[in-house]
N, C-alpha and C positions, 0 to 999 in steps of 0.2 A: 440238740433239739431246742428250738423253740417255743414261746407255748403265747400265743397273743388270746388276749381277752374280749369278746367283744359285745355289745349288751344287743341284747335280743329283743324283737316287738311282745309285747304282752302277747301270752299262752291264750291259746282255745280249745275248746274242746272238752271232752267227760273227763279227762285228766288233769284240764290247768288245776293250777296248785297245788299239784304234787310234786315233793321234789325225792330225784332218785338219783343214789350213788352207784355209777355204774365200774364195778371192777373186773369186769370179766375182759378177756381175750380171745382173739381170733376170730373165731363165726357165731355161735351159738348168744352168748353173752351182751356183741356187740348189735346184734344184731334186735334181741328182747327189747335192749333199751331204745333202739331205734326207731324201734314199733312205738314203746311208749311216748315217747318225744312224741311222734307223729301223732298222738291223742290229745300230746296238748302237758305232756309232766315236762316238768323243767330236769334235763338229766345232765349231771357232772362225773365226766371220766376222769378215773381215776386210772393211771398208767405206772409202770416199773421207771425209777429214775433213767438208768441205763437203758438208752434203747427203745423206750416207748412200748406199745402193743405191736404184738409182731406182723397184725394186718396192714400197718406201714407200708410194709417192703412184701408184700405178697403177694406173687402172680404178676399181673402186668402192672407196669410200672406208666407216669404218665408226668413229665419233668421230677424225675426223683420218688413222687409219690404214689402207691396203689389206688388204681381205680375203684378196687375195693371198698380202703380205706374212705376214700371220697364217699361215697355212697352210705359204706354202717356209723359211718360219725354224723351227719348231717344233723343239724338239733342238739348238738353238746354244748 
């Protein structure tokens, strides 16, 4: 797994400057912080070394990765 870092435009919204550690998996979790991000918190996933979050690889796949994935990470 790789992990690329990339800087983000300054946060908007009722949330900028909040910063939130997200360690959840699969739907529920990835999903809370996603919302939050999208208010504008600055959120960092936190993933298992091995393997990553198993939304990765779930459901349909789209060059290797879950469209899912795509989607509940957006703003990390």
């Amino acid at each position: 797994m790789t992990h690329a870092h990339t800087t983000a435009a300054p946060a908007f919204g009722p949330l900028a400057g909040l910063k939130v550690l997200e360690m959840g998996q699969l739907i529920a979790g990835p999903f809370a912080a996603k919302t939050l991000a999208d208010f504008g918190a600055d959120v960092i996933k936190i993933e298992p070394v091995e393997g990553g979050d198993p939304l990765r690889q779930w459901r349909m796949l789209r060059e290797g990765t879950s469209v899912w994935w795509e989607v509940q990470s957006r703003n990390k």
